[in-house]
PDB file with one MODEL, atoms N, CA, C and O in Angstrom:
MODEL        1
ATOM      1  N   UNK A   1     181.215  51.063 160.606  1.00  0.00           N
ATOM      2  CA  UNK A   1     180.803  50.372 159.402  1.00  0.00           C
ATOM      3  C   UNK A   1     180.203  49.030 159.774  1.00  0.00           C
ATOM      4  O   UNK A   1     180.595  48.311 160.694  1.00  0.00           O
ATOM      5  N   UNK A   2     179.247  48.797 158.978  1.00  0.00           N
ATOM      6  CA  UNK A   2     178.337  47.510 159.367  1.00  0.00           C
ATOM      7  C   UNK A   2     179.223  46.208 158.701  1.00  0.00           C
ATOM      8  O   UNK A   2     180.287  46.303 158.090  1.00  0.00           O
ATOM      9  N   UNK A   3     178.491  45.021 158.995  1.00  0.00           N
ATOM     10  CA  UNK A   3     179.682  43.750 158.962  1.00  0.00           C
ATOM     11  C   UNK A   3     178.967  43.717 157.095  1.00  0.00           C
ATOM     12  O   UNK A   3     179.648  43.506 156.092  1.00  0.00           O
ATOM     13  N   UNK A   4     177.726  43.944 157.125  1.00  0.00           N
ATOM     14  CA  UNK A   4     177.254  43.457 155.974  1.00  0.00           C
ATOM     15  C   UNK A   4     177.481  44.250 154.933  1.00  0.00           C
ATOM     16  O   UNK A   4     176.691  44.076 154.005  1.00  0.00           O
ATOM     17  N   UNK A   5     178.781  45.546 154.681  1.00  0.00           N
ATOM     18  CA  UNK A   5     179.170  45.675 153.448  1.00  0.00           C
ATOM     19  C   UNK A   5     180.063  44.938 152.571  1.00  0.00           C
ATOM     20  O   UNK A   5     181.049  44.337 152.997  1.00  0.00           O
ATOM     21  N   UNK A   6     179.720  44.981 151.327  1.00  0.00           N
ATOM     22  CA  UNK A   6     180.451  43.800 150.308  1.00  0.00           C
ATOM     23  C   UNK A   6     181.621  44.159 150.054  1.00  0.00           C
ATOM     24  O   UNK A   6     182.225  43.372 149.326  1.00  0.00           O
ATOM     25  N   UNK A   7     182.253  45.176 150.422  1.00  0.00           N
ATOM     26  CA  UNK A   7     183.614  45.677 150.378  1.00  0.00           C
ATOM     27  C   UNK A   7     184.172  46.399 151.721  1.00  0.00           C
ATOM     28  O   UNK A   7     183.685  47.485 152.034  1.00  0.00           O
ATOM     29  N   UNK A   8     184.931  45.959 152.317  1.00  0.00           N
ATOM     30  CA  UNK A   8     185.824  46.216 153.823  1.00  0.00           C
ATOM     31  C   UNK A   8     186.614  46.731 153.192  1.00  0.00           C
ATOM     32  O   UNK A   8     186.434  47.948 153.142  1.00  0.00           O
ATOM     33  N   UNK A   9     187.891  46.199 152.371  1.00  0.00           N
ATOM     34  CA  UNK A   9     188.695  46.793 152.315  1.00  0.00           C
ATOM     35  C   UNK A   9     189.189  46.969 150.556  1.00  0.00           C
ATOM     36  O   UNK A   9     189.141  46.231 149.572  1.00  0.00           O
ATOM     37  N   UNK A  10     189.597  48.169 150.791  1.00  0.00           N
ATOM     38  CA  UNK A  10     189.705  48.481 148.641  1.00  0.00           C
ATOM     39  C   UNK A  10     191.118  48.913 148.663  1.00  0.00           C
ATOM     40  O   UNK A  10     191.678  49.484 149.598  1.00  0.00           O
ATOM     41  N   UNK A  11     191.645  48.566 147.492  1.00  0.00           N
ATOM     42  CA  UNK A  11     192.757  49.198 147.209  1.00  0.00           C
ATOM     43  C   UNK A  11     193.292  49.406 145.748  1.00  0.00           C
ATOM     44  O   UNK A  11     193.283  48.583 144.832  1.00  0.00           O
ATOM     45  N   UNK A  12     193.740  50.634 145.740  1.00  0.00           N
ATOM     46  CA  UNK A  12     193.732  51.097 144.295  1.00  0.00           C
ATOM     47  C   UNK A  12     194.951  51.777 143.762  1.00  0.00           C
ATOM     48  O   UNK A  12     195.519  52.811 144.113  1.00  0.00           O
ATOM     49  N   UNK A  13     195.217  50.840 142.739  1.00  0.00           N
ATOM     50  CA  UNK A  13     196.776  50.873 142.129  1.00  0.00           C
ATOM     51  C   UNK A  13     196.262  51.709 140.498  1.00  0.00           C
ATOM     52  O   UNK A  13     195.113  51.562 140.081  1.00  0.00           O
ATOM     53  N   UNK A  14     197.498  52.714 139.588  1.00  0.00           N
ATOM     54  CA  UNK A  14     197.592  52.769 138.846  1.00  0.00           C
ATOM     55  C   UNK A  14     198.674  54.098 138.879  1.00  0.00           C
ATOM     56  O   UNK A  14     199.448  54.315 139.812  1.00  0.00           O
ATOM     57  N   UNK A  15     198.588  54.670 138.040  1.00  0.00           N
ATOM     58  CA  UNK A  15     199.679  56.120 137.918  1.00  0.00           C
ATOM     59  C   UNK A  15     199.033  57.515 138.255  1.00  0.00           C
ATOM     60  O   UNK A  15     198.598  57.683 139.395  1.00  0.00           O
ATOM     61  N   UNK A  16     198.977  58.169 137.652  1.00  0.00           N
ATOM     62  CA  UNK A  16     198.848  59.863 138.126  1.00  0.00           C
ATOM     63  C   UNK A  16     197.197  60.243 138.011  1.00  0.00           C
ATOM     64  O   UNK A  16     196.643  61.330 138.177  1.00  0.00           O
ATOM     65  N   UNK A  17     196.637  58.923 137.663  1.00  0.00           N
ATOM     66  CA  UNK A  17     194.872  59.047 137.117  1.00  0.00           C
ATOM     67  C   UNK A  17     194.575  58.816 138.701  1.00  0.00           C
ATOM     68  O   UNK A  17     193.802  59.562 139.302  1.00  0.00           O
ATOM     69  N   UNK A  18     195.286  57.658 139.378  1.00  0.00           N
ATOM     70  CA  UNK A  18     194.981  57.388 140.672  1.00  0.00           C
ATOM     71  C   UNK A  18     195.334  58.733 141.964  1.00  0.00           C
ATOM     72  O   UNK A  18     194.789  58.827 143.064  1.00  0.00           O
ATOM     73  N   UNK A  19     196.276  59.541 141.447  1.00  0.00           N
ATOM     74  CA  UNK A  19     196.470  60.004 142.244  1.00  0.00           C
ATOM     75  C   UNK A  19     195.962  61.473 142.580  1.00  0.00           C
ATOM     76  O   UNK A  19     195.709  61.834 143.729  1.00  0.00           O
ATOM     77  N   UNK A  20     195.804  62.515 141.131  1.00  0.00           N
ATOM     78  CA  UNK A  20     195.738  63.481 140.423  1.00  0.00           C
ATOM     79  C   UNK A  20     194.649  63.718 140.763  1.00  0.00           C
ATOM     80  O   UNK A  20     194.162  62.663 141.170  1.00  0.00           O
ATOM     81  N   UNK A  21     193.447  65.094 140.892  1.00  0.00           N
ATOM     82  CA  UNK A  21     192.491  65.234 140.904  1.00  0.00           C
ATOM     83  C   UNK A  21     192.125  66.083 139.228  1.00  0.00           C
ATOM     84  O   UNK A  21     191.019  66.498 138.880  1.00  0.00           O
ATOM     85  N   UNK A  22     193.290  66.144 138.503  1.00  0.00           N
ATOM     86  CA  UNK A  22     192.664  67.106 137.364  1.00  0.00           C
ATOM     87  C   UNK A  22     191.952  68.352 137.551  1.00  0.00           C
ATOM     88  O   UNK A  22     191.477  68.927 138.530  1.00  0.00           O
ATOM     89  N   UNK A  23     192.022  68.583 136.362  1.00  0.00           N
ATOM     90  CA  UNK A  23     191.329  70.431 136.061  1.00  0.00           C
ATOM     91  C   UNK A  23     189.427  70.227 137.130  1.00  0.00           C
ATOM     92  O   UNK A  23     188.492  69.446 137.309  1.00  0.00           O
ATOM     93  N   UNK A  24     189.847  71.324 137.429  1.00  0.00           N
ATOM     94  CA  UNK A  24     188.458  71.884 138.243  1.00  0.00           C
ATOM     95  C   UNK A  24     187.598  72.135 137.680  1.00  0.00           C
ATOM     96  O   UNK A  24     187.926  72.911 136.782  1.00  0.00           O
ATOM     97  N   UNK A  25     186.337  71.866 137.667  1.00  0.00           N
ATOM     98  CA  UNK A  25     184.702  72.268 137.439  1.00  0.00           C
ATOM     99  C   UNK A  25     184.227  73.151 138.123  1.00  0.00           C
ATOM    100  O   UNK A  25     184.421  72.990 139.328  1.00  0.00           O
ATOM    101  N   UNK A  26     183.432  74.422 137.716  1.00  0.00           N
ATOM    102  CA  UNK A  26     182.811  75.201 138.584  1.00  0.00           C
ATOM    103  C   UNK A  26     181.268  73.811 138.669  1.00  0.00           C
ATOM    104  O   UNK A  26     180.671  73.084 137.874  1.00  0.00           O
ATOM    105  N   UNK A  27     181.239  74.156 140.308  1.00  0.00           N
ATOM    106  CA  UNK A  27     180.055  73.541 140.364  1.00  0.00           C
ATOM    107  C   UNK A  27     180.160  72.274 140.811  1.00  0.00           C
ATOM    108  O   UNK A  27     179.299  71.677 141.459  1.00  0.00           O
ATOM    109  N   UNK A  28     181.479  71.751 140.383  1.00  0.00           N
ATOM    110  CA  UNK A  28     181.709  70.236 140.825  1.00  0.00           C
ATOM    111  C   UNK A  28     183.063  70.248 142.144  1.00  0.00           C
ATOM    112  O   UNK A  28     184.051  70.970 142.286  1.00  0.00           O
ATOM    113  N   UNK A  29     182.481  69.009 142.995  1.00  0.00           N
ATOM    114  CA  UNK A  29     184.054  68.750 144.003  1.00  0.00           C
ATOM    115  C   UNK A  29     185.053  68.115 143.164  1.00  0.00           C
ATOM    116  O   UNK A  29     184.890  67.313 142.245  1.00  0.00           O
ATOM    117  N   UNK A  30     186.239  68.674 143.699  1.00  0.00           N
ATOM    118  CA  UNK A  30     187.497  68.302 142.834  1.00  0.00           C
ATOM    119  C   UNK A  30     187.991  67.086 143.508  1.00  0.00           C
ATOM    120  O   UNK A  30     188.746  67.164 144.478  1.00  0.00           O
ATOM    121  N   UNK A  31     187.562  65.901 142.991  1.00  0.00           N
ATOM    122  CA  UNK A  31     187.915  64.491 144.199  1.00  0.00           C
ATOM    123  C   UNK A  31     189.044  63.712 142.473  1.00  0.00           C
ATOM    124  O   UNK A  31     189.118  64.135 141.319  1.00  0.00           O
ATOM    125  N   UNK A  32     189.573  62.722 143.035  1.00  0.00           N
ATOM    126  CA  UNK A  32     190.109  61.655 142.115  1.00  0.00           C
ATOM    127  C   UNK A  32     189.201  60.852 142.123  1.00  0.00           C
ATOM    128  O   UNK A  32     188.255  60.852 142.911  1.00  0.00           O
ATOM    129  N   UNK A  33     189.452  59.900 141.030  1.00  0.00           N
ATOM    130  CA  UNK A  33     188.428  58.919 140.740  1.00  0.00           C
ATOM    131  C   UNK A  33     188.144  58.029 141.949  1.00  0.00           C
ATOM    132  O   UNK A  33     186.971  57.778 142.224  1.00  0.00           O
ATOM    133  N   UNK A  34     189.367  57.424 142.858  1.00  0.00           N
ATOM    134  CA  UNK A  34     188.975  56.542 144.130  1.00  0.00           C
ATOM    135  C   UNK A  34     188.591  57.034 145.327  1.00  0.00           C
ATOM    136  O   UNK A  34     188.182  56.414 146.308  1.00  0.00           O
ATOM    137  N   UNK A  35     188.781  58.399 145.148  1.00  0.00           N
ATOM    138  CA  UNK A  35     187.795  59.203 146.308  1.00  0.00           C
ATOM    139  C   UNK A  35     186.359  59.177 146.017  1.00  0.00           C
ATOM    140  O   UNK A  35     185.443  58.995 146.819  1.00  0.00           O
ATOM    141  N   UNK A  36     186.309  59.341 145.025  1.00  0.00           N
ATOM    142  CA  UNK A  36     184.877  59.267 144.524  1.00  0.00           C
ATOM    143  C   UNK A  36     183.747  57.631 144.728  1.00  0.00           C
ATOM    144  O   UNK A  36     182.595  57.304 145.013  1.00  0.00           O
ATOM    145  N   UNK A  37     185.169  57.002 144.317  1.00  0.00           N
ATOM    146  CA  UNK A  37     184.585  55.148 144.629  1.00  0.00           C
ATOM    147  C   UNK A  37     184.508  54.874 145.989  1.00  0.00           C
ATOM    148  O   UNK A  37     183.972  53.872 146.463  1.00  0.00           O
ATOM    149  N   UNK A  38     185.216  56.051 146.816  1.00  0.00           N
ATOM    150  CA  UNK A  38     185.253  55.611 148.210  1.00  0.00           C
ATOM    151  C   UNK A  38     184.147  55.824 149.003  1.00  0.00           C
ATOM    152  O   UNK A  38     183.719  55.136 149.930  1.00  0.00           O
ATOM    153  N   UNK A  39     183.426  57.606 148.196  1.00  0.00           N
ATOM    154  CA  UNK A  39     182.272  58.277 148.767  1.00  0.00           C
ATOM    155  C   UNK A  39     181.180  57.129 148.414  1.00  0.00           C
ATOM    156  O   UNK A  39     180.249  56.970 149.203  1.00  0.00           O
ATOM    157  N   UNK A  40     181.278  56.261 147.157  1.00  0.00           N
ATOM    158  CA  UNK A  40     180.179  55.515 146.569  1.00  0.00           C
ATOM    159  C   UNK A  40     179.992  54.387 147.836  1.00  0.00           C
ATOM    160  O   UNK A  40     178.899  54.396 148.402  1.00  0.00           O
ATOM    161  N   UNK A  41     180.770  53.655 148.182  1.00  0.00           N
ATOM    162  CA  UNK A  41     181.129  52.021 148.700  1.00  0.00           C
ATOM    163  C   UNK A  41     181.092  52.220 149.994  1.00  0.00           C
ATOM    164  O   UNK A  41     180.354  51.486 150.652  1.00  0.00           O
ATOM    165  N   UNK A  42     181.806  53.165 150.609  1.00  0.00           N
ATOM    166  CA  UNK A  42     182.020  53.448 151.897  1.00  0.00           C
ATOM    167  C   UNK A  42     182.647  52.435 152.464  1.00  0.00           C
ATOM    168  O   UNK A  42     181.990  51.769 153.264  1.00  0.00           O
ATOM    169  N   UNK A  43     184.282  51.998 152.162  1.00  0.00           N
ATOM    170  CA  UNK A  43     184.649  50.880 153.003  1.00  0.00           C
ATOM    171  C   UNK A  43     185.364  51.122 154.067  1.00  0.00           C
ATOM    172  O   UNK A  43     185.769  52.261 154.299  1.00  0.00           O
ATOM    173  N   UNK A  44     185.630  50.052 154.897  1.00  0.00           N
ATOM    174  CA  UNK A  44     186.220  50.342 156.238  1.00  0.00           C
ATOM    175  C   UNK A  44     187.793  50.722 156.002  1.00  0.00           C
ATOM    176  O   UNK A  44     188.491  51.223 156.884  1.00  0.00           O
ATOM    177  N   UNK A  45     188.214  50.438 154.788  1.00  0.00           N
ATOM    178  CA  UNK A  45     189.757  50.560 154.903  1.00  0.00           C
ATOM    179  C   UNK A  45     190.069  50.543 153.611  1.00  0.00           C
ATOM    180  O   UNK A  45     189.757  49.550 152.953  1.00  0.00           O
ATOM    181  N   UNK A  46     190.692  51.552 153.044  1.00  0.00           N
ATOM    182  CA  UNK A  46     191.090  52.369 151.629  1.00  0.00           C
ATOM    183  C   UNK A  46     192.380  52.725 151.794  1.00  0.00           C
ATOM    184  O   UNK A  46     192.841  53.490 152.641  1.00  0.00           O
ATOM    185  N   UNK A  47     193.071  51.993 150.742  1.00  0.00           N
ATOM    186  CA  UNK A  47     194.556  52.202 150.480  1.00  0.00           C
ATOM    187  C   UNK A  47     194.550  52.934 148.834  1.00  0.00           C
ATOM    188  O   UNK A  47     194.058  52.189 147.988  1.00  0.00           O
ATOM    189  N   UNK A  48     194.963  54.074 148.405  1.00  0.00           N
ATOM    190  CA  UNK A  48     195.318  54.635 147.417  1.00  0.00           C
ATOM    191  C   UNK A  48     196.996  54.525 147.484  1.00  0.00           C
ATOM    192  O   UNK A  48     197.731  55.372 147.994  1.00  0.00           O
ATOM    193  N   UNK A  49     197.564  52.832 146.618  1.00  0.00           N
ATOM    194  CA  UNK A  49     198.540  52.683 145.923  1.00  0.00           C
ATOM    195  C   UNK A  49     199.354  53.144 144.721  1.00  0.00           C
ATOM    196  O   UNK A  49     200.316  52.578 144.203  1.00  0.00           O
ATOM    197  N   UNK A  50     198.664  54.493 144.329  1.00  0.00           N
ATOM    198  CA  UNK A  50     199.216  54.787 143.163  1.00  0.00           C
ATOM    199  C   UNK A  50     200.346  55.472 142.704  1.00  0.00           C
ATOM    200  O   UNK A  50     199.959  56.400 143.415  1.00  0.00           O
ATOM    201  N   UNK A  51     201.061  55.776 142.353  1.00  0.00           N
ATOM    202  CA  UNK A  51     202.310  56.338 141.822  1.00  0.00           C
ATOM    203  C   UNK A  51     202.125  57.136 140.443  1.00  0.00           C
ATOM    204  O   UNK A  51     201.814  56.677 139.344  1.00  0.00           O
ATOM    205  N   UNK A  52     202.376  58.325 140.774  1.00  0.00           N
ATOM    206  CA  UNK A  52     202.177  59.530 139.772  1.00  0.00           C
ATOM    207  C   UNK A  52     203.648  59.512 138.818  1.00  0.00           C
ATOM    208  O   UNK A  52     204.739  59.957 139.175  1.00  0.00           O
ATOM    209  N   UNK A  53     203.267  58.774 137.340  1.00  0.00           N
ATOM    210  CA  UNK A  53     204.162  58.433 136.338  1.00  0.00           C
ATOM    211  C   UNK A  53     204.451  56.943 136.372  1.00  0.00           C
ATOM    212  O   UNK A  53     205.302  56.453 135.630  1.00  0.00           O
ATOM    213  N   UNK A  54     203.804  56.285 137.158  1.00  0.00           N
ATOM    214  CA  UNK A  54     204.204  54.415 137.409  1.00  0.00           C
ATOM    215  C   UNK A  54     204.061  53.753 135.724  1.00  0.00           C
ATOM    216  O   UNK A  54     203.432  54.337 134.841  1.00  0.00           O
ATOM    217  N   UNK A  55     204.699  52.591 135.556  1.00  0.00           N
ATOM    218  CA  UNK A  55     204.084  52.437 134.470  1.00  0.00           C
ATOM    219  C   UNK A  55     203.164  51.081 134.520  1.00  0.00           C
ATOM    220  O   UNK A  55     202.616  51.023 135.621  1.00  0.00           O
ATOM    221  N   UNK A  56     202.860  50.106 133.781  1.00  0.00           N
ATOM    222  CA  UNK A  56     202.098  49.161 133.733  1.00  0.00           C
ATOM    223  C   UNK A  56     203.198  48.069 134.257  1.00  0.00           C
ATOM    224  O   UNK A  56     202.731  47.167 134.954  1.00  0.00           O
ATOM    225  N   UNK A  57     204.385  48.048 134.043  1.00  0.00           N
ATOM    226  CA  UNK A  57     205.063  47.221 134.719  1.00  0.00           C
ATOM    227  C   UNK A  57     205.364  47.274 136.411  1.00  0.00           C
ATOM    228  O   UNK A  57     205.519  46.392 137.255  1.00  0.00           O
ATOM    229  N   UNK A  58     205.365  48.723 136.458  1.00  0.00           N
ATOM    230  CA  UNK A  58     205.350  49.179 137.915  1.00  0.00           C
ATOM    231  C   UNK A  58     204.909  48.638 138.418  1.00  0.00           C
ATOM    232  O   UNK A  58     205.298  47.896 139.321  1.00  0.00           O
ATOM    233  N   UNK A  59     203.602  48.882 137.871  1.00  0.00           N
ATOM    234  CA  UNK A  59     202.154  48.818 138.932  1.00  0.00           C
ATOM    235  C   UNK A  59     201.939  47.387 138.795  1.00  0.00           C
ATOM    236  O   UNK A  59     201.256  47.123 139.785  1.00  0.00           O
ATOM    237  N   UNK A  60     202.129  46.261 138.121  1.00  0.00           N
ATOM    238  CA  UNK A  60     202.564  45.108 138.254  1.00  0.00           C
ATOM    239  C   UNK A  60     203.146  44.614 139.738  1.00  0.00           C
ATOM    240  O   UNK A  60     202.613  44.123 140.733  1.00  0.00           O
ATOM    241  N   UNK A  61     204.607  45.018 139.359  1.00  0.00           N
ATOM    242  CA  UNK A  61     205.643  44.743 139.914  1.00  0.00           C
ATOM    243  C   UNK A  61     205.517  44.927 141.930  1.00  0.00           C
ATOM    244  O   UNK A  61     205.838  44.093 142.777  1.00  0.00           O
ATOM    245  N   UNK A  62     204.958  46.277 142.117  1.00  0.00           N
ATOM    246  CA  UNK A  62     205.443  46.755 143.240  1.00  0.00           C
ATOM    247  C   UNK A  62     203.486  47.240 144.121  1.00  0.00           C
ATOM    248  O   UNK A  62     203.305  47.171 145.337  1.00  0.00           O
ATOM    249  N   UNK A  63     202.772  47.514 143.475  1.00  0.00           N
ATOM    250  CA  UNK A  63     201.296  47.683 143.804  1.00  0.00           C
ATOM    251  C   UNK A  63     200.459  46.944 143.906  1.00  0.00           C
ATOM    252  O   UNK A  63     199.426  47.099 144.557  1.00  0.00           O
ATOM    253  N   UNK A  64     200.893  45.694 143.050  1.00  0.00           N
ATOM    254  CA  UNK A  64     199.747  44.784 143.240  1.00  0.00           C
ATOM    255  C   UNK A  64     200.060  43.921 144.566  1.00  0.00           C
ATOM    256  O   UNK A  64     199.337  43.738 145.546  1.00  0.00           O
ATOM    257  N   UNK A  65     201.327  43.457 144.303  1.00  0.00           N
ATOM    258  CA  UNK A  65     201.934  43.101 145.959  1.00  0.00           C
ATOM    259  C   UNK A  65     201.399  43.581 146.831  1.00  0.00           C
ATOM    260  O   UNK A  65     200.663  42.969 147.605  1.00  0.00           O
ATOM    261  N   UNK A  66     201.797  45.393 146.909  1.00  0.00           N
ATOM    262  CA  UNK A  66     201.121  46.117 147.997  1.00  0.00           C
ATOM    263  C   UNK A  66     199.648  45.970 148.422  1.00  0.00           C
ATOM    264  O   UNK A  66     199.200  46.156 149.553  1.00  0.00           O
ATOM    265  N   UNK A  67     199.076  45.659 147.479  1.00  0.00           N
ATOM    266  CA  UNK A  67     197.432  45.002 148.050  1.00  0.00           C
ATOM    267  C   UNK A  67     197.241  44.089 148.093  1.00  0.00           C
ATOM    268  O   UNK A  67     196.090  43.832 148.448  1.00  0.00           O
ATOM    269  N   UNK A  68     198.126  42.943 147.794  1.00  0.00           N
ATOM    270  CA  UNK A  68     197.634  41.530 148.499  1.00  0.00           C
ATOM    271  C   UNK A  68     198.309  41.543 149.509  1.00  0.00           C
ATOM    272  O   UNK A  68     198.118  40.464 150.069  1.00  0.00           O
ATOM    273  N   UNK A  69     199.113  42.249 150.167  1.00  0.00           N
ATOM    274  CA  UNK A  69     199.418  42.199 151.665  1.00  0.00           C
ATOM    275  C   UNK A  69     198.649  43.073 152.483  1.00  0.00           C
ATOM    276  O   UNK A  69     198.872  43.280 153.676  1.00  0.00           O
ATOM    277  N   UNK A  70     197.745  43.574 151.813  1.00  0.00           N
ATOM    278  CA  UNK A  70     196.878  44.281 152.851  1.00  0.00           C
ATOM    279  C   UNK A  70     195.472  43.559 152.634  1.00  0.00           C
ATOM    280  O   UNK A  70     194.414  43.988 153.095  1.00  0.00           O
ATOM    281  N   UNK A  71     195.591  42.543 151.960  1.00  0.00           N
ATOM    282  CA  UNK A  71     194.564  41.846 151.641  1.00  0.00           C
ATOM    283  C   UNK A  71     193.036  42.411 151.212  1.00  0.00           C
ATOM    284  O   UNK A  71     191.979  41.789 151.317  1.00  0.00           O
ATOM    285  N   UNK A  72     193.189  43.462 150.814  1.00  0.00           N
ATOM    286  CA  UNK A  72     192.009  43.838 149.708  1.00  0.00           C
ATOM    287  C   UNK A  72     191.586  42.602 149.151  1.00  0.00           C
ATOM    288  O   UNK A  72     192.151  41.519 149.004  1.00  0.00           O
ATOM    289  N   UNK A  73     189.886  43.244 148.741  1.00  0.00           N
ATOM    290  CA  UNK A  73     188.690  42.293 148.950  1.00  0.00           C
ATOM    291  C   UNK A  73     188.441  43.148 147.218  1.00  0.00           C
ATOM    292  O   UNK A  73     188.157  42.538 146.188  1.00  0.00           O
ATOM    293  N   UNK A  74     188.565  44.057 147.289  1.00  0.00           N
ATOM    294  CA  UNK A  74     188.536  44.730 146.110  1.00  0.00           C
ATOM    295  C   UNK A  74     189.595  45.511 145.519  1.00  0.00           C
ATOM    296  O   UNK A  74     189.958  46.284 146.406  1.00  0.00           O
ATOM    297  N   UNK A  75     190.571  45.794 144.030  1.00  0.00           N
ATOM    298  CA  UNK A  75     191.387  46.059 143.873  1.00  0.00           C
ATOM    299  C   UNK A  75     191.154  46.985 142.946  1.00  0.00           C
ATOM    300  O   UNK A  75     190.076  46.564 142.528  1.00  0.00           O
ATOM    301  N   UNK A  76     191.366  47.885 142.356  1.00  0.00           N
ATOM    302  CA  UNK A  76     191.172  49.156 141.245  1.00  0.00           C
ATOM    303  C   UNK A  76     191.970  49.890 140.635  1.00  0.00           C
ATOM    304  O   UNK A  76     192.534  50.885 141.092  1.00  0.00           O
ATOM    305  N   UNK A  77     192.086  49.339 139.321  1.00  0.00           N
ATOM    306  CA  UNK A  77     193.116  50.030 138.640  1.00  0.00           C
ATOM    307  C   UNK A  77     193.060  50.896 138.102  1.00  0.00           C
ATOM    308  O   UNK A  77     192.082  50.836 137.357  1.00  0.00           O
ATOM    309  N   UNK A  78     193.851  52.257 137.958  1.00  0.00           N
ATOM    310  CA  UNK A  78     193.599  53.240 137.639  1.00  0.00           C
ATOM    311  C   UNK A  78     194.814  53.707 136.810  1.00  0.00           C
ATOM    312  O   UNK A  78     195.841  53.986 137.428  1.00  0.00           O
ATOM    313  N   UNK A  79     194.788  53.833 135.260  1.00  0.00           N
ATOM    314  CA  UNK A  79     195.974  54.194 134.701  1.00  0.00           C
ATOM    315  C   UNK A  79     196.193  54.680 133.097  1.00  0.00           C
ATOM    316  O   UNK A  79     196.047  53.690 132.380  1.00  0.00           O
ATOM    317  N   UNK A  80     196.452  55.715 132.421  1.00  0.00           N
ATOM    318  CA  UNK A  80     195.833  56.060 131.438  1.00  0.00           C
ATOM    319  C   UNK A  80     197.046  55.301 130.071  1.00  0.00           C
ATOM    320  O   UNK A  80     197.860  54.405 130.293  1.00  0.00           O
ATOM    321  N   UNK A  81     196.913  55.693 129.309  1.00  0.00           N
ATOM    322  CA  UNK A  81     197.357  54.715 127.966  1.00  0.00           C
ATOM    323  C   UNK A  81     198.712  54.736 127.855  1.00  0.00           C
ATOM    324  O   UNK A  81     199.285  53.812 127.278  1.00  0.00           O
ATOM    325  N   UNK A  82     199.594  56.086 128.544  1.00  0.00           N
ATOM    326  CA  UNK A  82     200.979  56.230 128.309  1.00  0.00           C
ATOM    327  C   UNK A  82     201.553  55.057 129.067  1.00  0.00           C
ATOM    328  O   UNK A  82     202.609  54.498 128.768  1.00  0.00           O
ATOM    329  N   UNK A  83     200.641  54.683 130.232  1.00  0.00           N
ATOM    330  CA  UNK A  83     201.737  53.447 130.817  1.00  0.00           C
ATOM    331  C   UNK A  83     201.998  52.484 130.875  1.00  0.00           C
ATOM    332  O   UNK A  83     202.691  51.872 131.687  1.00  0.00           O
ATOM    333  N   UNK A  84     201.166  52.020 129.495  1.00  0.00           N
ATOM    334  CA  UNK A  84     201.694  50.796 128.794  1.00  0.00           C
ATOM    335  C   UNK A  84     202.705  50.653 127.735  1.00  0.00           C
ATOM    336  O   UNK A  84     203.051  49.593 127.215  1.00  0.00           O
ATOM    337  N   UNK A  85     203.191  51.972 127.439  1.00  0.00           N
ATOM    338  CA  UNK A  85     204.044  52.336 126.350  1.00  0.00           C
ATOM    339  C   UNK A  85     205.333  51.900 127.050  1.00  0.00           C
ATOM    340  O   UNK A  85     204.943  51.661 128.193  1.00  0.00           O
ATOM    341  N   UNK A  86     206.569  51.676 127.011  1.00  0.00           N
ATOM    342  CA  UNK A  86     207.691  51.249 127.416  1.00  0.00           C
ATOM    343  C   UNK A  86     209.009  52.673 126.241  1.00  0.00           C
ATOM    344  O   UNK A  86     209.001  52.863 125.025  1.00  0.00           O
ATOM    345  N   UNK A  87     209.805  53.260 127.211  1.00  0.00           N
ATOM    346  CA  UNK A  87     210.778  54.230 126.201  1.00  0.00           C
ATOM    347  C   UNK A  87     211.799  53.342 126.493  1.00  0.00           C
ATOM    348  O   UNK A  87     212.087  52.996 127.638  1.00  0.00           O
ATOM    349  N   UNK A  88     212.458  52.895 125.296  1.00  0.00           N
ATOM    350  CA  UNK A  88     214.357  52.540 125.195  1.00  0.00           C
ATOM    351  C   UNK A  88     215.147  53.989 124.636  1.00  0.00           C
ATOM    352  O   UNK A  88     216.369  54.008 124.490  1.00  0.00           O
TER     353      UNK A  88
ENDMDL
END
């Protein structure tokens, strides 16, 4: 990888959107969304932080940490509407 890409290193936090590839397409590759950002950017170093069922506090709490210690240059959240909901 050349020095002059704008993203070295990515890392991408959210729940089961991050992790999941979903229902199949005839015709299409079955990638997740940050595989797909990865084929786009091409960075030198890709961390997929996500946790399948995490919630918005989770991914707060324990992922975002996890990428500022790996010092991502770029961060990507990935997480659909249930995991902002909180159950008592």
């Amino acid at each position: 990888m050349t020095e002059d890409k704008a993203w070295r290193r990515i890392a991408v936090l959210g729940d089961s959107i991050a992790v999941h590839r979903g229902d199949p397409v005839d015709g299409c590759p079955t990638r997740t969304w940050p595989e797909r950002l990865v084929l786009a950017l091409a960075p030198g170093e890709y961390r997929n932080l996500g946790v399948s069922g995490a919630r918005a506090a989770e991914v707060r709490a324990a992922e975002i940490r996890a990428a500022e210690v790996r010092a991502a240059q770029s961060v990507q959240t990935w997480s659909g509407p249930g995991s902002a909901r909180s159950i008592r």
